[in-house]
N, C-alpha and C positions, 0 to 999 in steps of 0.2 A: 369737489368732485373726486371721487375713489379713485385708484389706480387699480384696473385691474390684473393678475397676472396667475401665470400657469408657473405653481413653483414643481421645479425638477429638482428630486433632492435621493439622498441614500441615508436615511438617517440610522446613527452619528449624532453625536451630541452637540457639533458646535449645530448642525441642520436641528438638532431640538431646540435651540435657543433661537435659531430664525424663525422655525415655525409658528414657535409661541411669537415674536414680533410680529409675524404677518398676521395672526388672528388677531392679535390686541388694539392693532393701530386701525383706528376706523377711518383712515384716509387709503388704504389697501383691499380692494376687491378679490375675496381668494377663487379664483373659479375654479379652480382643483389645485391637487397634488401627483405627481406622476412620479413613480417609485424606479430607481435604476439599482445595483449592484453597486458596489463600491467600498464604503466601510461597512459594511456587513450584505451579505445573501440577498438579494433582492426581496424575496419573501420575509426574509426579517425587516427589510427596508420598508414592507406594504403594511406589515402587521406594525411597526410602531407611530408610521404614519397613522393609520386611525386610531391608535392608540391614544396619541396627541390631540388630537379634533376631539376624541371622546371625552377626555380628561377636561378640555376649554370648555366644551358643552354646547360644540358645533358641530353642524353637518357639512362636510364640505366632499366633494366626488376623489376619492383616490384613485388613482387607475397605475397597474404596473407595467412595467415596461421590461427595459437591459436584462437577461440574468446574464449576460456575459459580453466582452469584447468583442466589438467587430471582425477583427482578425487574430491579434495575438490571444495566447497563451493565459486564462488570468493567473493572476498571483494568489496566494491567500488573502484575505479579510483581515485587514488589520487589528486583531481582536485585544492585541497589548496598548493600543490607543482607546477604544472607543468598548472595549467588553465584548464577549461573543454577541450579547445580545443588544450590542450598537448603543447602549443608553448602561452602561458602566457594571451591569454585570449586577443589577439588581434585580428583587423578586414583583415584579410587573401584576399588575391587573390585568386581567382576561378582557379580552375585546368581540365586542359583540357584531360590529360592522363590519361589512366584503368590501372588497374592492369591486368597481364599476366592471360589465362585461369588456368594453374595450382596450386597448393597451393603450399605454402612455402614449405611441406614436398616435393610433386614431384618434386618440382624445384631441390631441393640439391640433391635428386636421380639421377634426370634425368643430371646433371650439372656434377655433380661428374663422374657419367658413361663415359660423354666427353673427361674429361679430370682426368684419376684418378691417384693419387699422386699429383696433384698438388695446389687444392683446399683448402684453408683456411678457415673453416669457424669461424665468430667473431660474439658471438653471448652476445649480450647487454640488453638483458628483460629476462623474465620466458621463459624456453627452452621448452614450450611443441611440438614447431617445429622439435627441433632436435630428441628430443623423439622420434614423431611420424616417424620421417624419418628412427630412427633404427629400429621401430617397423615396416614398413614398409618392409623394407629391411636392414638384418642385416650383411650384405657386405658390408654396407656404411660405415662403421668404418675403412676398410679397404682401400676404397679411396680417403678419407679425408686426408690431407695433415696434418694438426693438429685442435685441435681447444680451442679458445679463447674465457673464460667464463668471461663477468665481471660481478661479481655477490659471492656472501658469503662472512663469514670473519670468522678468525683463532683466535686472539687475542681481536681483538676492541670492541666485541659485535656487536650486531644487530643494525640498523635505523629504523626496523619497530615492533621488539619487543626485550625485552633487549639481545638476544642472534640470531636473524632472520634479515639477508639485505634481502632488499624489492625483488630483482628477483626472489632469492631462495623461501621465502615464499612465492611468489604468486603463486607457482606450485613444491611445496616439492617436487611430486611424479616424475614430469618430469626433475628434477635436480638431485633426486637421481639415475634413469637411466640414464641419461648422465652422471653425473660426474664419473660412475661405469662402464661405457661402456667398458673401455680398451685401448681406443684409443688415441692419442698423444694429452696431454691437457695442459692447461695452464689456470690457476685462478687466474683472476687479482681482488681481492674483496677489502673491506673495509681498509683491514690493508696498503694498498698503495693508493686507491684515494683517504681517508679522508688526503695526507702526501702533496696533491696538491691545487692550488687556482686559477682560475682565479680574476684577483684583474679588479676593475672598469672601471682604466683606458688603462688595457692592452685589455677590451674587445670593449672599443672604437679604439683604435686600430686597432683591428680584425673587426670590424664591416664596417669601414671606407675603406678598402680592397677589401670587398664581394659584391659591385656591387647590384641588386637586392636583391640576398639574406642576406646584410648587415641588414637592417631596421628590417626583421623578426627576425635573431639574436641577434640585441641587444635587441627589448623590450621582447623576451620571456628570455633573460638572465637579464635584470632590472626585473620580477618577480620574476625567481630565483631565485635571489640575495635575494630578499626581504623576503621569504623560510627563507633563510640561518642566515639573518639578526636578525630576529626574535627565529628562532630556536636555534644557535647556537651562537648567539653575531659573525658571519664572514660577513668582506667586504669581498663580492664579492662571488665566488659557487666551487665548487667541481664539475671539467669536467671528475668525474666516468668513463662514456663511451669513452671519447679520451682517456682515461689512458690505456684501453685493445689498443688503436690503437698502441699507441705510444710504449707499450712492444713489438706489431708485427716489427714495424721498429725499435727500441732501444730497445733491451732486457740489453747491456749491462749498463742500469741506472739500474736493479732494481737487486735487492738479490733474490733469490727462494730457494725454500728448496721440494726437494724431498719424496713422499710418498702415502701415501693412503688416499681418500676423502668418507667418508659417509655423509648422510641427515636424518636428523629427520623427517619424515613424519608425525607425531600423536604427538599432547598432547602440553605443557606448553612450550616445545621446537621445536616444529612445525617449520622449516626451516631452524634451525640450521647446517652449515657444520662442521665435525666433523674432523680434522686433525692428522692421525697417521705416524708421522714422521717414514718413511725408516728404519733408526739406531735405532728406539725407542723401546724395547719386550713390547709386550702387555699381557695378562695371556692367551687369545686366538686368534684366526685369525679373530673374528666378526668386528676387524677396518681394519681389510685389503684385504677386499673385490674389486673388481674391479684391475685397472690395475693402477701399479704406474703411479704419474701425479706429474705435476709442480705448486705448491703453492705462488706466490709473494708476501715475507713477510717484503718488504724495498723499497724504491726508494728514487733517489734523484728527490724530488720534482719538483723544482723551474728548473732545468733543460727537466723534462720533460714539463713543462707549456712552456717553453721558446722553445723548439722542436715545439709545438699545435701551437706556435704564428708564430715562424716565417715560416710553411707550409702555415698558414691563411693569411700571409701579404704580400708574392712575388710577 
């Protein structure tokens, strides 16, 4: 039986390699895609989202959402990681498909309402979609089936400042209400997808596979790489976003540890999530706000990459 799920994404290259996993894996029901801001402009975010479905040679609903932060300031688009045009700065195919009249918030409303208990949502950028959706309607918590953050980190520090992952900072405020909601969560951050690789030759592999959508994948994953290269002395990238997929279908690769999520919104710690372990006494109740949630603080790696490859190669 499928799993179905609302992916919220800002594609970004490692979100193109998830995307292509969620179409390819026939145990994954996509019932849309909901476009936020992030690594690149929301509109570039909507326009490569059909991009992708076009190229697989699927119809699936995309609807936009975020063009901005809740409250702060955004920052620029990290265009030296992901290309201005989010998928590494190459000459793209024209797209023939709109996005849905509703926005990403109505959609999960209105999706959820259809079918409640059953919905997954997976959500991959700065969450001010899901935000807005509980601010919308705060029964949406309650027909949400769970939902899937990749984004923060517990141990490793930050990638966009030394204690802030890049989704969480790019919308403190709409991560501190999500991650505090209450509702059945699961945070796949830093401390497990910097534990994965795509290596060079396993993404010509993957590339060689995908049909139209192969060529876009590999040269916006040869950018990335080249990110990684320079940044970090790594062959080859951190597929971040297929790490949340692969916990939805393998939970049993990764460790989690149960407890309570806060967010820094303000100051020198601006995006930080904060982890107060279940067992742990704290002197007062200010870390254990919200509703217990799922933390992923281990995975084995190399088998989850090798789950990403062999959905991408059959």
């Amino acid at each position: 039986m499928s799993i179905p799920i609302i992916f919220d994404t800002d594609p970004g290259v490692d979100d193109a390699q998830a995307i292509a996993i969620i179409m390819a894996d026939p145990d994954i029901e996509v019932v849309g895609l909901t476009t936020t801001f992030g690594n690149v402009h929301v509109e570039t975010a909507t326009r490569n989202a059909l991009l992708l479905t076009e190229l697989a040679g699927q119809t699936i609903p995309v609807a936009q959402g975020a063009a901005a932060p809740l409250v702060k300031k955004p920052f620029p688009v990290p265009d030296w990681i992901h290309g201005a045009d989010g998928l590494g700065n190459q000459q793209l195919p024209s797209v023939t498909g709109h996005a849905v009249d509703t926005t990403a918030a109505e959609f999960i409303i209105e999706e959820t309402r259809k079918r409640p208990g059953e919905i997954t949502l997976v959500a991959v950028g700065p969450l001010g979609n899901l935000a807005t959706a509980l601010q919308l309607d705060p029964s949406v918590k309650d027909r949400v089936k769970r939902v899937v953050v990749m984004g923060g980190s517990i141990a490793k520090g930050g990638n966009v400042t030394p204690v802030a992952e890049a989704n969480i900072f790019s919308d403190p405020h709409a991560a501190a209400r999500v991650l505090t909601a209450g509702w059945s969560l699961t945070m796949v951050g830093l401390d497990v997808t910097l534990n994965t690789v795509i290596e060079p030759e396993r993404m010509q592999r993957i590339a060689a596979k995908q049909g139209e959508l192969g060529p876009v994948l590999q040269r916006s994953y040869d950018f990335y790489a080249e990110f990684y290269r320079n940044a970090i002395q790594l062959d080859g990238c951190c597929p971040h976003d297929s790490v949340a997929v692969t916990w939805l279908r393998h939970p049993e690769l990764f460790t989690t540890q149960r407890g309570y999520l806060s967010v820094v919104t303000e100051g020198p710690a601006e995006g930080q999530t904060i982890f107060a372990a279940e067992d742990r006494e704290t002197p007062d109740q200010r870390w254990q706000q919200g509703g217990l949630v799922d933390v992923c603080v281990d995975v084995d790696g190399r088998a989850a990459v090798d789950w990403m490859e062999s959905v991408l190669v059959r």
